[in-house]
N, C-alpha and C positions, 0 to 999 in steps of 0.2 A: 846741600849747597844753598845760599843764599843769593837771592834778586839786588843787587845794586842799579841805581841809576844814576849817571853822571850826563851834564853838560855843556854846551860851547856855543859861542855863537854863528850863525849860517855864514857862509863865505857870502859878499855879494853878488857873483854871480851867479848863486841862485834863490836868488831872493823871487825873481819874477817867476821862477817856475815854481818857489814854494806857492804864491797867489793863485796860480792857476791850478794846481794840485788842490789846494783850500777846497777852493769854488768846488771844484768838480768832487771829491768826496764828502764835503758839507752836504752838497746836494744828495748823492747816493745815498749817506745817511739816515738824515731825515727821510727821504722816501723810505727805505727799506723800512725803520723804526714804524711807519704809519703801518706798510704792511704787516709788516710781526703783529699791531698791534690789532690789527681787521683779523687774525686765525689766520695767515698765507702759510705754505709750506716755507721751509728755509730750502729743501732742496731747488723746490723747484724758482723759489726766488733766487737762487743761486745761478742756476742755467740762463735762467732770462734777463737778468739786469748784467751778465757781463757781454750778452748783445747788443742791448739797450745803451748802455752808457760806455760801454767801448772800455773794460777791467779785466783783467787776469783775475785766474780764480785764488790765486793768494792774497790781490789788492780785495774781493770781495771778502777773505777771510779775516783780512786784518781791518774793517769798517766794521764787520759783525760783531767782532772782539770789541773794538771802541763804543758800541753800541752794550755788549755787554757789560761791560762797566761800568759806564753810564748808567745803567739800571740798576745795580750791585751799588753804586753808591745811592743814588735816590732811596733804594725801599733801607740802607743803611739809617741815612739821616733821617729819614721818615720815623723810623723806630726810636732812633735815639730823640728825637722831641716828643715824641707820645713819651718816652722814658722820663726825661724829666719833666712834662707834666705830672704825672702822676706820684712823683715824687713831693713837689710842688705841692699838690692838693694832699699827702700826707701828712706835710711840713704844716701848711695853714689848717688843714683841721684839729691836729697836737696845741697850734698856737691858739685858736679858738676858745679849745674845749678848756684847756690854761686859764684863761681870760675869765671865760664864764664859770668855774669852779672860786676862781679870786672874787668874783660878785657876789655869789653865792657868801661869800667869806667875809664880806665887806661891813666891819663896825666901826661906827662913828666915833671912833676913840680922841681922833685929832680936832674934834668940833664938827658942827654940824655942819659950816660952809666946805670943809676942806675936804666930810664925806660925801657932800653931793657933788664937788668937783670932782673927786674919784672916778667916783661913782658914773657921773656924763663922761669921764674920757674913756674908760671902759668901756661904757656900750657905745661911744662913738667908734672906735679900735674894731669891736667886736661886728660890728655894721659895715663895716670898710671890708676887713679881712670877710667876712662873707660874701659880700660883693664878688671882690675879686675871686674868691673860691669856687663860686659862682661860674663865672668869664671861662677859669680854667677848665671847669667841669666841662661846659660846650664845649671849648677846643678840642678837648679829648674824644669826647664824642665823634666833631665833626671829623677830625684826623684819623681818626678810625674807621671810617665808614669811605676813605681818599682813598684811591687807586693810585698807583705811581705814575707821571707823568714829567717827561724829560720836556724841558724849556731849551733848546738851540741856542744860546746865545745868550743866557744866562737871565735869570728873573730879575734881578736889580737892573739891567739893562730896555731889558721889556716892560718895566711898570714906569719907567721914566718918559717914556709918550706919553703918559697922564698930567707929568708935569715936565713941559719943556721950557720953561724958563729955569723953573728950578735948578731942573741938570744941564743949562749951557747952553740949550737949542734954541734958536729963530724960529723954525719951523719944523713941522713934519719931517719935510722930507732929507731933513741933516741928520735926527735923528735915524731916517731909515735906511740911510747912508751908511752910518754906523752900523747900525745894527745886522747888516750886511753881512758885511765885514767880518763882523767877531764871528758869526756864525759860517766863517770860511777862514778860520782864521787858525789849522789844524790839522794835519791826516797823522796819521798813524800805518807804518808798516812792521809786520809782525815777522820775525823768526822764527826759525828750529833749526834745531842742532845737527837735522842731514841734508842740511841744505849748503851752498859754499858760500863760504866769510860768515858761517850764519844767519845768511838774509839772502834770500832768492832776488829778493825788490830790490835792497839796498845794500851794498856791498862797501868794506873799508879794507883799506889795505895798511900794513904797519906803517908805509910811507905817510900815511895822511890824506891818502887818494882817496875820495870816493864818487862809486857808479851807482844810480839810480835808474830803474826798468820805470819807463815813461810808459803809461795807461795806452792802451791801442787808441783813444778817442785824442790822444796831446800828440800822437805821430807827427802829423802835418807840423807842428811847431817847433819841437823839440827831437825829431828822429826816435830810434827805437831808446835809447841810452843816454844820460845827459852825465858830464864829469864835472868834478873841481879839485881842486888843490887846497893843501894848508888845513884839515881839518886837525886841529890841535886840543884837546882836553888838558886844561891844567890841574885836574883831579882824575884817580883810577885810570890812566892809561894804561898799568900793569895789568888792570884787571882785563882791560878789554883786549893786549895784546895777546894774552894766556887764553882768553875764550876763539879770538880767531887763531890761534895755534893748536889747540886742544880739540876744535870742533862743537863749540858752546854755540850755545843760539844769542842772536843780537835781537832786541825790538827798540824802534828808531820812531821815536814821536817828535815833528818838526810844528811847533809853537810859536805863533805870534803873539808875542805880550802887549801888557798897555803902551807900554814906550815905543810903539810900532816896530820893534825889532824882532826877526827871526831868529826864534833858537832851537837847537836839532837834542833833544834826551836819548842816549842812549841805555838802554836797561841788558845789563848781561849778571849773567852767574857766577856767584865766587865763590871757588873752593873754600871748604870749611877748615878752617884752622884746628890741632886736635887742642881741647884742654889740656888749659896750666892749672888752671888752680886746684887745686885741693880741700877739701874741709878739715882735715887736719890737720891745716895750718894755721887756722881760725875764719874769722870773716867778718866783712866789712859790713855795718849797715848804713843806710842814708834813712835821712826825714826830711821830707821835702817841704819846703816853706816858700811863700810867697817872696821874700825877701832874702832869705839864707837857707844853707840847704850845710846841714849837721850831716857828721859820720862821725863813725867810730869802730875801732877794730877791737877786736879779741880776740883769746885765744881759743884752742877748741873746748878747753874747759867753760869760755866763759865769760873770763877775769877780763878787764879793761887793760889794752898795752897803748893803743894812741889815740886821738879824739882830734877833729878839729870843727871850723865853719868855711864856708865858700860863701862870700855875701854875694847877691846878686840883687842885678835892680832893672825890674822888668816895666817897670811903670812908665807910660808916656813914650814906648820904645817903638821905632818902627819895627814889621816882620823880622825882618832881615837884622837890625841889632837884637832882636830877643834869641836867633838865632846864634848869634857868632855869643850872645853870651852865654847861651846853654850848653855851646860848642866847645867852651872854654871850660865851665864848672865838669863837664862828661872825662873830658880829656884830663883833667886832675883826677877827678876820681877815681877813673881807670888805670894809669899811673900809678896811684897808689895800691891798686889791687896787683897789678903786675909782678911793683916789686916786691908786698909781700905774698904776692903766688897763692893765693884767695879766693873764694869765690864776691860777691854782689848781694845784698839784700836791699830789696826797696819793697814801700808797700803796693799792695795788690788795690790798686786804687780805683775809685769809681765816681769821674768827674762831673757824673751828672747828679750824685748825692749831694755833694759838693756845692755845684750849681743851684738844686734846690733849696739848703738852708744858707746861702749865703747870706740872706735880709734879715738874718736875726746877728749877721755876726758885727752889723756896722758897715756904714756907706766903705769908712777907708780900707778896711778888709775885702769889702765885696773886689774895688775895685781892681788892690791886688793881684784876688786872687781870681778875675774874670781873664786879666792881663798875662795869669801865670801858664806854661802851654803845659802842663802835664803828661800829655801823651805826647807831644814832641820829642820833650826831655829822656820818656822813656824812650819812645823810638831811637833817639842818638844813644841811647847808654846799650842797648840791646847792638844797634852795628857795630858801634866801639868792641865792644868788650868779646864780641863775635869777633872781630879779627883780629885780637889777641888772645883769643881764648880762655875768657874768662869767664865763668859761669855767673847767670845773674839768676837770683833767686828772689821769687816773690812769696812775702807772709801776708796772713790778715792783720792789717795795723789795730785792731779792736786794742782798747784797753792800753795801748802802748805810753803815749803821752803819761797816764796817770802813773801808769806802774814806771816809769822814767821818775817820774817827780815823789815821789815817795819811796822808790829804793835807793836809786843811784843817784840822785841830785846830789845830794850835802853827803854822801858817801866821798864820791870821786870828787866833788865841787866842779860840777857839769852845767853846762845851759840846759835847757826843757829840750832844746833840738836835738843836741848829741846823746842826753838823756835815754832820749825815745829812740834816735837810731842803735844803742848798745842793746836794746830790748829787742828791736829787732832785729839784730844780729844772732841777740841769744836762742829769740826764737824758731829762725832758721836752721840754728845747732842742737833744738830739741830739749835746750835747759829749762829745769823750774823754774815756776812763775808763782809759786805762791806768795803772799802776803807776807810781809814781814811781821816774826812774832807781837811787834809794839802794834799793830792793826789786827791783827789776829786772834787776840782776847776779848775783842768787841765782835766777832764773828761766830757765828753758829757752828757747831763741830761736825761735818759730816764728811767722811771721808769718800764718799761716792759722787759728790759734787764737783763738775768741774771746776780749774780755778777761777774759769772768767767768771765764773755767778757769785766768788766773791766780792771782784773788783768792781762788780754790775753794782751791791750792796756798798763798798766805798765809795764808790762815784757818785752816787746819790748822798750819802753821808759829809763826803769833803768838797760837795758844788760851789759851798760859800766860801770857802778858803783862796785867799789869794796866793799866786804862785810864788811869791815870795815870802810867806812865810813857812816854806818847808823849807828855809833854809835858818829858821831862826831855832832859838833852843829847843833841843827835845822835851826836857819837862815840860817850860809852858806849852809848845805844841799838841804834846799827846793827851795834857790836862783842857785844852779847850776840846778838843776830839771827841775825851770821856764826857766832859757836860757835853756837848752837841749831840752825842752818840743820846745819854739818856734825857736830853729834851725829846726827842722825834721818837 
């Protein structure tokens, strides 16, 4: 089974007890989190903070839980920026070592001023990119040697009392007004599944009703129980009707956004759909691009039966449009697996590789592709294709763009995108990848090699080559190939 979570927003009457809920588990929080972080026991900080602050021992389990994830992301993202650091400082050393081999290389063929212009922009490049190689190397360092450390209320919000004009503030103390606020601005009550409506704390009912267990310390204000009417979700109702008929667990995170509005997430389990598709029926690939996103299907031999593009345009979009558009391209491409009863191939990607050589590919690529959500994208194609049952399959995209543009381009008369996704289709199906024979006579015969160490040996050979002329004549093509082949 899988975890969904779905939406709505708080009824207002209870907006004022979300507030005092905030407060009082903001606070719990953070205290607890100081203790974990001093060596306290958890049992015995268990027994005493539900005298202390006046909590059931389920409201202590579900602030522990929120506290654990909170951690669980912090040493996440921790990692992933030491990640592409280091990527980063691979990227500029390759670019470097590049640079200073071309110096090394450096003849005054084009006159003597135009060599020593060269020649200063060079080591100027080469002094820059070390600099900064430089910078990265300390961060890494320092980042390594950081302990994880949760900020309440969020670090862009805490470094803004440095500059309070900047962000909006008079003074102080508006800022700490704010700052308040966000850091109460949240609880969380957690479920199980032998519990009733699956939530001890917070209970719904198909009508819409729901009951909230008020903290022994909010008695005095709110009695033991507080109710409302009208809770409505205009997504996954089904799911959440099925989990409180079934005996699913509910977990109920009530959120205050920027727009000072309260909203209630609910997360339940949803049965697993079995698979439809099949691989014998062939399969779809995708190639994911900053601007369009290529498939193509085959069959299980192989062979091309349909291909298209999905353009999309993520540039200059808020969240929420890069959203409803990814939500749109997923829901086409699932569609199209459905009905031909398929499985999914998308590449096995790693966006912080990505990330690190973006500055070599150009400002308006970078920008693209910083704009582009990748793992979103996957995230929605994986729930989709889960609740229709379709299998998504991930290959290593190595080598795919080239062997797209040198087998099947001017074959089928494809884009580089669709190209690349029929490669990867194929290779999801376990089809050859060799070299076509007209590349293949400039190659070394060894049958024990795999095929990528050919393509490793083309791609070095056809870097110069623009994309467009593999679609121009074979003779001339493969006659400038052989001379390039035997200049190098």
């Amino acid at each position: 089974m899988s975890s969904v979570t779905y939406q709505t927003l708080v009824p207002s009457s209870l907006i004022y007890f979300c507030e005092e809920m905030g407060e009082l588990f903001g606070k719990v929080e953070r205290n607890l989190y100081i203790a974990l972080c001093r060596g306290e026991k958890l049992n015995t900080l268990k027994s005493s903070y539900q005298k202390i602050y006046g909590i059931n021992a389920r409201q202590f389990n579900s602030i522990y839980a929120s506290i654990k994830g909170k951690i669980a992301s912090s040493k996440e993202c921790l990692a992933r920026q030491i990640k592409e650091l280091q990527l980063a400082i691979k990227s500029l050393s390759k670019s470097i070592a590049a640079r200073k081999n071309k110096l090394k290389k450096l003849y005054p063929s084009c006159g003597i001023n135009g060599y020593k212009s060269e020649k200063k922009q060079l080591k100027w490049e080469i002094h820059q990119k070390q600099r900064r190689l430089s910078l990265k190397k300390n961060k890494v360092a320092l980042l390594q040697t950081k302990t994880e450390r949760i900020i309440f209320g969020g670090s862009k919000l805490f470094q803004a009392q440095y500059n309070l004009i900047e962000n909006g503030y008079s003074n102080h103390d508006e800022w700490l007004d704010d700052w308040q606020k966000k850091r109460s601005s949240q609880f969380m009550l957690v479920g199980s599944s032998d519990e009733t409506a699956g939530c001890q704390n917070c209970q719904l009912s198909t009508d819409g009703d729901i009951k909230i267990r008020v903290p022994y310390a909010l008695f005095n204000q709110f009695g033991k129980y507080i109710f409302a009417t009208g809770i409505k979700f205009n997504y996954g109702y089904k799911d959440i009707e099925y989990a409180l008929n079934k005996g699913g667990s509910l977990t109920w995170r009530f959120v205050k956004k920027d727009n000072g509005k309260w909203y209630v997430f609910v997360t339940v389990k949803r049965p697993c759909v079995p698979i439809q598709s099949r691989f014998y029926r062939g399969m779809i690939g995708i190639d994911l691009n900053p601007n369009v996103i290529g498939w193509a299907y085959c069959d299980q031999e192989g062979n091309l039966l349909e291909r298209g593009q999905i353009k999309i345009n993520l540039r200059d979009r808020s969240s929420h449009q890069v959203k409803a558009t990814l939500g749109d391209a997923v829901g086409s491409i699932v569609k199209l697996a459905v009905q031909y009863q398929c499985p999914i191939t998308v590449e096995k990607l790693d966006f912080s590789a990505k990330k690190a050589s973006m500055k070599s590919q150009g400002v308006g690529y970078s920008r693209m592709l910083s704009n582009f959500a990748y793992s979103q994208f996957l995230s929605m194609l994986d729930q989709r294709a889960l609740r229709w049952g379709i299998e998504v399959v991930r290959v290593n995209p190595a080598y795919s763009s080239l062997i797209g543009l040198t087998k099947f381009l001017k074959l089928y008369g494809l884009s580089s995108d669709t190209a690349a996704a029929l490669v990867l289709a194929r290779r999801a199906l376990h089809k050859s990848e060799r070299p076509p024979a007209r590349y293949a006579r400039f190659l070394p015969v060894d049958r024990h090699r795999h095929a990528w160490s050919y393509w490793r040996m083309l791609s070095k050979k056809l870097s110069s080559f623009r994309r467009h002329s593999f679609y121009g004549e074979p003779a001339r093509s493969w006659g400038a190939i052989a001379v390039l082949w035997v200049s190098h």
